[in-house]
C-alpha positions as CSV (number, residue, x, y, z in Angstrom):
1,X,-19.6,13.8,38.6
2,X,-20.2,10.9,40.8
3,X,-17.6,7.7,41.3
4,X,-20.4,5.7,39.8
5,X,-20.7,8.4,36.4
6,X,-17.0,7.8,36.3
7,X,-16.7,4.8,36.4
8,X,-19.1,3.5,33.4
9,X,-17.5,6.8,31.6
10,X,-14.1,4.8,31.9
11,X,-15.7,1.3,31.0
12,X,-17.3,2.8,27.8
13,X,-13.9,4.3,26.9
14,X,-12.4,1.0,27.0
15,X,-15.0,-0.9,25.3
16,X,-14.5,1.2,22.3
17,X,-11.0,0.6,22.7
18,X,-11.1,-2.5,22.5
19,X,-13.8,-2.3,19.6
20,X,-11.4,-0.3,17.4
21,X,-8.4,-3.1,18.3
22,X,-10.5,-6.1,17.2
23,X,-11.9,-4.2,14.2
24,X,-8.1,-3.6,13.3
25,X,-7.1,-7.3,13.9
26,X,-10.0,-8.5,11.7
27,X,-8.9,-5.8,9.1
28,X,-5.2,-6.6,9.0
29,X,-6.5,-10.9,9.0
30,X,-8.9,-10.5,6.1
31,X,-5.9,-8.4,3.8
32,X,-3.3,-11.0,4.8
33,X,-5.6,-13.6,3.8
34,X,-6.7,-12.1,0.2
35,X,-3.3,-11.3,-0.4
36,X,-1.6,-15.0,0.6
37,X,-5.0,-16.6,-1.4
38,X,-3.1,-17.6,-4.7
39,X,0.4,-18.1,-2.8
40,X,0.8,-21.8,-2.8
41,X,1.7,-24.3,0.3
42,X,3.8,-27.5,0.5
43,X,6.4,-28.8,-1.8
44,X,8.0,-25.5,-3.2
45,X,7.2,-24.9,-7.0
46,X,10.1,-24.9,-9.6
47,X,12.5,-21.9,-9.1
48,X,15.2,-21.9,-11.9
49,X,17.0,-18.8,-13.6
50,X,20.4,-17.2,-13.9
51,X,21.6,-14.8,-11.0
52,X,22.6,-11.0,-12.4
53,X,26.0,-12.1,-11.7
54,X,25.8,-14.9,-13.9
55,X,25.4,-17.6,-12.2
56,X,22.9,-20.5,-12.9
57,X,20.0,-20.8,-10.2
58,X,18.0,-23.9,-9.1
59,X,16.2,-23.8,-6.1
60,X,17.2,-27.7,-4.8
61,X,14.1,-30.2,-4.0
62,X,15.7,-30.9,-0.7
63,X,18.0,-28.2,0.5
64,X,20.5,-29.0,3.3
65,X,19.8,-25.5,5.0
66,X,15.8,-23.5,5.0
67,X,16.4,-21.4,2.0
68,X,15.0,-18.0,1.8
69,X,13.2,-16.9,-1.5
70,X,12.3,-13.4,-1.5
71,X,10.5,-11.2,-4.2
72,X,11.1,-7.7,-4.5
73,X,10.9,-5.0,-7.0
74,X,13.0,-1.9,-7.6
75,X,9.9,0.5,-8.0
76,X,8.6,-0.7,-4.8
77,X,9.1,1.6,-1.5
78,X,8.1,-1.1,1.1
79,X,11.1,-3.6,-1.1
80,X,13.5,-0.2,-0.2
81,X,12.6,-0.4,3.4
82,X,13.7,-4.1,3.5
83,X,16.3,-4.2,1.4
84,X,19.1,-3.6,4.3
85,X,17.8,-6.4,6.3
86,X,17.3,-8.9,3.1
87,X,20.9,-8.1,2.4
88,X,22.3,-8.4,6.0
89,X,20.9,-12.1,5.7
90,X,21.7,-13.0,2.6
91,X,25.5,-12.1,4.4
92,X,24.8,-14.7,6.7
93,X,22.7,-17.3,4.7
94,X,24.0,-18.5,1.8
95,X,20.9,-20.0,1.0
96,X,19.1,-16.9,0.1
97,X,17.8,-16.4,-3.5
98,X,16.0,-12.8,-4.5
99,X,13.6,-12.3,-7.5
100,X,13.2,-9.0,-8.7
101,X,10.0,-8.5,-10.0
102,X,9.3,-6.9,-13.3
103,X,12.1,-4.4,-12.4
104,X,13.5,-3.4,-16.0
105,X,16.3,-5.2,-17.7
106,X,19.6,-6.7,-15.7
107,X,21.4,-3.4,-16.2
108,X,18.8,-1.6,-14.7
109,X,18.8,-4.1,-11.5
110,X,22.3,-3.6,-11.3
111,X,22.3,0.2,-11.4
112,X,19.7,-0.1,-8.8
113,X,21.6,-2.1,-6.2
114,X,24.8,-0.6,-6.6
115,X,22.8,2.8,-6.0
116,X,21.4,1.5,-3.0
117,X,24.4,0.0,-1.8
118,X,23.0,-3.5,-1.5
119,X,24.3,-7.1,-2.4
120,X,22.5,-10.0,-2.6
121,X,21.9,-12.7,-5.2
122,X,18.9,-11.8,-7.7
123,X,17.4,-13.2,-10.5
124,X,15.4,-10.9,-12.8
125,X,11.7,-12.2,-13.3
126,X,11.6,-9.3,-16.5
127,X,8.5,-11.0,-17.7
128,X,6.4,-12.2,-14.2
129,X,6.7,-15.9,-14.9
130,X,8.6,-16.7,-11.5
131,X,6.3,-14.7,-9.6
132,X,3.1,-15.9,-11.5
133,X,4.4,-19.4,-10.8
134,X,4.2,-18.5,-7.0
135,X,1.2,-17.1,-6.7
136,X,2.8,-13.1,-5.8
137,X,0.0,-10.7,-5.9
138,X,2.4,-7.9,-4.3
139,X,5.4,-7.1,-3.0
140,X,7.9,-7.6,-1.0
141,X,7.0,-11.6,-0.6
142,X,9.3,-13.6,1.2
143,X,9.0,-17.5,1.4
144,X,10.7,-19.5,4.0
145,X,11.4,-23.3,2.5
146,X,13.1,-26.2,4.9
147,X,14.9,-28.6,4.1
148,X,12.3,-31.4,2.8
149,X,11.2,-28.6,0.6
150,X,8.2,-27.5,2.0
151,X,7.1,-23.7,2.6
152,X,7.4,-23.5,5.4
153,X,6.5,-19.4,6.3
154,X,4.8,-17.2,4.0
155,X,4.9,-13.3,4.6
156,X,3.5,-10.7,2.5
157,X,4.5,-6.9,2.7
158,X,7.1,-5.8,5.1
159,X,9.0,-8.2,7.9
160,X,11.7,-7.3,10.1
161,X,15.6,-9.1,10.0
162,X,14.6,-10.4,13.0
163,X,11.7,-11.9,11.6
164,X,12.9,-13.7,9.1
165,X,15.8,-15.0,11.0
166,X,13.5,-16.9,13.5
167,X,11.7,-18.0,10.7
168,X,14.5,-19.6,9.3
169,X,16.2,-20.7,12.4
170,X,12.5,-22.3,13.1
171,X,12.1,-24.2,9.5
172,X,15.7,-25.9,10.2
173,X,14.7,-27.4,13.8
């Protein structure tokens, strides 16, 4: 083989390289975009239940900190992959709020977490209406909402700790 041979050899190579990498991008763009297509923007909607520990819930108009709202589901594996890091925040931000998605009843939530080992405050969604309310078409959904109550950050399926604490670090500059 000639320099000249191997050289458009390695060219082509790349090329479809970085074919395969855009195609990807434009893949992973388009299902981020169906999936955020109902999810609303703005003023937060209404977010008002009663935690599993008993507690009265009411996400505030203007909270003094970002709030995290976070939808989950027992039955889903991507929510167990995430849990860890939803609960290591919720440590450190008081201002976190969970919905657990058509899970089963509050005893069943409860079995759940204290089978996983995890502790965060939840409200059970039992019949979708907080989740039809915010537009979730799948789970885990996590909302980032700053102080003047505006969403602020949006993220559908699975994001890191790390993530999410930028995020929230960023909607409280």
């Amino acid at each position: 083989m000639t320099k000249e041979t191997n050289s458009k050899s390695r060219v082509t190579k790349w090329r479809g390289y970085a074919v395969s990498v855009l195609v990807f991008v434009i893949i992973v763009v388009s299902m981020r975009v169906w999936q955020q297509r109902d999810i609303p923007s703005g003023t937060a909607p209404a977010l008002q239940g009663v935690t599993l520990a008993g507690q009265p819930y009411t996400l505030p108009t203007h909270p003094e900190k970002p709030v995290l709202v976070h939808f989950w589901a027992t039955w889903c594996p991507v929510c167990r992959a995430e849990q860890d890091s939803i609960a290591a925040i919720a440590q450190d931000y008081p201002n976190t709020i969970t919905i657990a998605m058509q899970s089963g009843g509050s005893a069943e939530i409860t079995r759940y977490m204290q089978e996983q080992k995890i502790n965060f405050p939840v409200v059970n969604d039992t019949d979708g209406t907080l989740s039809s309310t915010w537009g979730i078409r799948g789970v885990p959904t996590s909302f980032v909402v700053a102080p003047d109550g505006q969403i602020r950050f949006v993220e559908v399926g699975y994001t890191t700790g790390i993530g999410l604490r930028l995020r929230l670090w960023l909607a409280g500059l």
